[in-house]
N, C-alpha and C positions, 0 to 999 in steps of 0.2 A: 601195549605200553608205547608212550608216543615218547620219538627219540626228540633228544636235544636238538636243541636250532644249533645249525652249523655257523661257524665263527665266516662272518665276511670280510675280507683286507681288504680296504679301500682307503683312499689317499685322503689326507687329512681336508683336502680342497671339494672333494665328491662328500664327504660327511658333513662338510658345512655347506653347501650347497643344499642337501638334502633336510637335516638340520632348519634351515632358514625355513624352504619350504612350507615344514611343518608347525613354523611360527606363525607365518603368515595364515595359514588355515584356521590355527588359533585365534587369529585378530579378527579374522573373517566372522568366527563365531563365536565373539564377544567374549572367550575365556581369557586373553589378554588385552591390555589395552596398547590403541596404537604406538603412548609412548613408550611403554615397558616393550612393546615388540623392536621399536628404533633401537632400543638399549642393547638388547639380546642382539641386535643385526651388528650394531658397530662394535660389539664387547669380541661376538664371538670368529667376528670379519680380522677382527688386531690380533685375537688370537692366531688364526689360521694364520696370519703372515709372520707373525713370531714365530711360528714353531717350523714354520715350511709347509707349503701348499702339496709338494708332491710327495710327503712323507706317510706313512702307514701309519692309520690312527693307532692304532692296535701295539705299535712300537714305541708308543711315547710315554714313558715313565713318570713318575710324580718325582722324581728330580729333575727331568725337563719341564715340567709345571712350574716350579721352584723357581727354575732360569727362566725362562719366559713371566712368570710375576715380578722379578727384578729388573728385569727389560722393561718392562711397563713399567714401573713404577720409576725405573730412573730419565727414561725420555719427558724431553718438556713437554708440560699442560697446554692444550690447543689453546685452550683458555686465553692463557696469555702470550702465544703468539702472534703477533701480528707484521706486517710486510715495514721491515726498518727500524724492528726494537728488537732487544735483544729476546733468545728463547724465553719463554717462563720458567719455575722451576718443575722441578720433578713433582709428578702427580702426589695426592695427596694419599695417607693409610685408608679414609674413609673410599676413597676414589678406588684404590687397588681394590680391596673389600668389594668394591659392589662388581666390578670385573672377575672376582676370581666367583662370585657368587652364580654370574651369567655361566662362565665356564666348567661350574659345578653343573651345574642345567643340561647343560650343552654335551658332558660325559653320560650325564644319567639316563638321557636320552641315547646314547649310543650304546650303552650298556644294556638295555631294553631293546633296540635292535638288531645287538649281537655283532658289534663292530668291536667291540671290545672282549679279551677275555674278562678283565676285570677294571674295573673303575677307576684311573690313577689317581682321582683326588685323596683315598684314603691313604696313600703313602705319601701326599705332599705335606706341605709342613701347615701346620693348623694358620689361619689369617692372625694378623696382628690386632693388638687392639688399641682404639681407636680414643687417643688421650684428649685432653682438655673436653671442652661442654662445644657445642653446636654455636656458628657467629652468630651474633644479636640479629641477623637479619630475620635467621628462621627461629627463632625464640617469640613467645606469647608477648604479647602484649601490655601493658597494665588497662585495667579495669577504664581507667580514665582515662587512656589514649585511645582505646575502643569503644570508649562512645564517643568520642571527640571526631574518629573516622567515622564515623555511622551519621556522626549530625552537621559533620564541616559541610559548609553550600557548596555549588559549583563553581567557578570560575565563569563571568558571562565575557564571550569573548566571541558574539556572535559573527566574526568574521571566519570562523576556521568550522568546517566541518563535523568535525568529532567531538566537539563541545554540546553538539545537539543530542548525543548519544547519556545523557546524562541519565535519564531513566532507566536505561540498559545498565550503567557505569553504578548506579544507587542501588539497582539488586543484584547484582554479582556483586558487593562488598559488601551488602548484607547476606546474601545467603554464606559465604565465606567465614564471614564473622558469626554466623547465629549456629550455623551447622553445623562445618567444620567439614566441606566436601574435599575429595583431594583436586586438586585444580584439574586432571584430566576427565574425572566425571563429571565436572559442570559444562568442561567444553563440548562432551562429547554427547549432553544432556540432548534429546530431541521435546518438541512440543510433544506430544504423546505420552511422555514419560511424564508430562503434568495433569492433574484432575482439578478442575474448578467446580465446585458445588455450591449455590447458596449457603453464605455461613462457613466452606470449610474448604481446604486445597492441599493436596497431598503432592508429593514429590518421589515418582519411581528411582531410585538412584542406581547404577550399574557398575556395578562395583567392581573391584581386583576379581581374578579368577571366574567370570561368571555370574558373581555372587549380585543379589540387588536387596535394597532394605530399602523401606518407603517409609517418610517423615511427613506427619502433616506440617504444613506452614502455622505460624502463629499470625492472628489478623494483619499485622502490620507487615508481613512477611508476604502475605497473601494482596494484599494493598498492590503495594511495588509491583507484584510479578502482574497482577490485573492492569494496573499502570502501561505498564512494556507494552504488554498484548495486545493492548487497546490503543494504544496512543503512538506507539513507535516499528516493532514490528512487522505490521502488515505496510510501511512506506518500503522497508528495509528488503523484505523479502520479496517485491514486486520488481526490483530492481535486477533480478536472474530468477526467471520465473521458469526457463526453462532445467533448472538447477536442481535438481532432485535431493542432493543433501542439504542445499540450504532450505529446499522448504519444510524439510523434517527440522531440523536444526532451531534449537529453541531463543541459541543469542546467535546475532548477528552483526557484521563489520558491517561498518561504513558504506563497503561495496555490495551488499547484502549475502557476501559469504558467510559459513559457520566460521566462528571466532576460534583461535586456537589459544594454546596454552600463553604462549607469547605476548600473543595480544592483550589478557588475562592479567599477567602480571605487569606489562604496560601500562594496564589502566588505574592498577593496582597502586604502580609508581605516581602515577600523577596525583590520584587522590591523597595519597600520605604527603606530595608537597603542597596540597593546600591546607593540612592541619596547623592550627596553631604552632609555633614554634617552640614552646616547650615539651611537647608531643610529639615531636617529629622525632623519625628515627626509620632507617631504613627497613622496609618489612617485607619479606615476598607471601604467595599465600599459602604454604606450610607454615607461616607465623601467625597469622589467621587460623588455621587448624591448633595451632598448639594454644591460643588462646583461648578459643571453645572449649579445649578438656580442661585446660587450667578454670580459668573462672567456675567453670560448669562445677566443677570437683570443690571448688573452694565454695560456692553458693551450697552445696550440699548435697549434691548429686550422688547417688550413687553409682559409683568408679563401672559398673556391669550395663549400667543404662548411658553413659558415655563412649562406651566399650563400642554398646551396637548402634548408636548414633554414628561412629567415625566409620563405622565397619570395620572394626577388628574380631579380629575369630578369639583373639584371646585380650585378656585385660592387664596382662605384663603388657604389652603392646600398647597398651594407652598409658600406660606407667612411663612410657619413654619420655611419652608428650606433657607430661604433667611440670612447668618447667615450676620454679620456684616465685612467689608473688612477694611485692615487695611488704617488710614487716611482718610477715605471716612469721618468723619464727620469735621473734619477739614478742608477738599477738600469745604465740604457744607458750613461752614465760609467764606472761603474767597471768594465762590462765589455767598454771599449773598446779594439780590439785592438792601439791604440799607445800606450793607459794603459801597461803596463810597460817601455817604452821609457824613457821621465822619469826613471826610477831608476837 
C-alpha cells in the first residue's frame, strides 16, 4: 500500500516562486499562452505580497482569502494611475474575479503538490457577481459597421512608415472579423501554422490549453494572406534575419519583429478612425470576436459550429458572445407565429 505524500510547509514566497516556475514550463509548452501566463505571474506575484511572503502556505485560511480579495479590490487600478493625477478608483468586480480565479489555480496546484492540507478556496466566500453588460468597446459590432471596417481604404500618407504596412493592417482585421481568433493566437500565429494550396488555404490556430482547430480560409481571405506573403513580408522579415522568432512569426512590425498584442489593437484603433463617421465607435478585438458569433448566429449558423470556430470546449461559452443585434427583437414580433391571429 503506498503511503500518503507528506504535507510540505513552505513559505508562501517559495510556493510562488515554485508555482511560477511551473507556469513558465507551461508556456514553454504551448499549454498556456504567454498572455494568460503574464496574468497568473502578476495575479499570483499581488497575491504573495498581500498575504505575506514569509508566511506558511499551509496556514492561510479562506478568511485570509476574503481579506486579501478586499485588499485587492480596494487599492487603486494601475490603470489609472499615472505620475500627478490623482489614484484611479478601486479595481473593478469583473477584475477581482479574474484575480481570485488565478489564485484558485495557484491553490489547486499546491493542493496537488501537498503544500496544503486542504484548499482554502473552498471556505472563501464564493466571487461576486458581475452586474451591468460588458462597455460597448468589447460588444459585436453591427452587420454595417463590419463591413464598413472590412472595405474603409487606407489613409495614404506616404510620409510615415507604418502606413506601408497596410496589407499586413487589411488581414489582421479581416481575419479578426471573419474568424473570430482571440488576439493572442494571431500574434503568436507562426507561417507554418498556414497551408497554401492551389484553390484552398487553411489556418492551424493554437488555441487556450494546447488545444489547435484549423479553419480553411475563404478566397478573399486566402487573397490578403497571399497578398502579405508575397508583397510585404519577405521586405519585413529580412530586416532581423538573424531573429529566429521573427522568421517563424507570421505578422510582422515595422522593425521586422513578431507583432504583439498591443500593436494588434493599435492598428485596430487606427482602422476604426478611418470608418465613416456614423460607424465609428470605439472597438478592441474581443469586439471583433463577439461580432463573428453574433452575425455568424443571426446569418443561421449553428450556435456548435460557432462554438468550434472560436474554440470553445462548450457552447454556453459562445452564448456569452452572442451580444444582442440591432432590431432583432422586433424582427422576432412581427414574426411571431400568433401575430396573425390578432387580425
Amino acid at each position: 500500500m503506498v503511503a500518503p505524500p507528506r504535507l510540505e510547509r513552505i513559505t508562501v514566497a517559495e510556493a510562488t516562486r515554485r508555482y511560477l516556475a511551473a507556469v513558465e514550463v507551461e508556456t514553454i509548452r504551448g499549454v498556456l499562452s504567454p498572455a494568460t501566463a503574464r496574468s497568473y505571474t502578476r495575479d499570483v506575484t499581488e497575491f504573495g505580497r498581500l498575504t505575506g511572503r514569509d508566511r506558511i502556505l499551509d496556514d492561510v485560511t479562506g478568511a485570509d482569502v476574503d481579506t486579501v480579495l478586499v485588499r485587492y479590490q480596494s487599492a487603486p487600478d494601475a490603470r489609472y494611475t499615472d505620475p500627478g493625477r490623482k489614484p484611479g478608483p478601486g479595481r473593478s468586480t469583473a477584475t477581482v474575479n479574474r484575480f481570485r480565479q488565478s489564485v484558485t489555480r495557484f491553490f489547486a496546484y499546491a493542493a496537488r503538490e501537498c503544500w496544503v492540507q486542504a484548499d482554502p478556496m473552498q471556505w472563501a466566500a464564493p466571487p461576486a457577481k458581475v452586474r451591468g453588460t460588458l462597455r460597448t468597446a468589447r460588444t459585436a459590432l453591427s452587420a454595417g459597421a463590419a463591413r464598413s471596417l472590412l472595405t474603409t481604404p487606407r489613409s495614404e500618407n506616404p510620409s510615415r512608415p507604418d502606413q506601408e504596412l497596410a496589407l499586413r493592417d487589411r488581414l489582421v482585421v479581416a481575419l479578426l472579423l471573419v474568424l473570430g481568433p482571440r488576439v493572442s493566437e494571431l500574434a503568436r500565429t507562426d507561417v507554418d501554422d498556414v497551408a497554401r494550396e492551389p484553390g484552398r488555404a487553411t489556418w492551424r490556430i493554437r488555441g487556450k490549453g494546447g488545444n489547435t482547430r484549423t479553419v480553411t480560409l475563404s478566397p478573399p481571405l486566402a487573397r490578403a494572406l497571399d497578398d502579405y506573403l508575397t508583397h510585404l513580408r519577405p521586405a519585413l522579415a529580412a530586416k532581423r534575419p538573424k531573429d529566429d522568432d521573427a522568421q517563424r512569426a507570421l505578422l510582422l512590425s515595422w522593425r521586422g519583429r513578431r507583432i504583439d498584442t498591443q500593436a494588434i489593437r493599435a492598428l485596430l484603433a487606427r482602422a476604426v478612425a478611418r470608418m465613416p463617421a456614423p460607424y465609428q465607435r470605439e472597438a478592441t478585438p474581443h469586439a471583433l470576436r463577439h461580432t463573428t458569433a453574433t452575425l455568424l448566429v443571426a446569418d443561421g449558423w449553428d450556435v456548435k459550429v460557432v462554438a468550434e470556430l472560436l474554440g470553445h470546449a462548450s457552447i454556453a461559452t459562445t452564448g456569452v458572445y452572442l451580444d444582442r443585434i440591432e432590431g432583432e427583437l422586433a424582427a422576432a414580433i412581427r414574426s411571431h407565429p400568433l401575430a396573425a391571429a390578432i387580425e
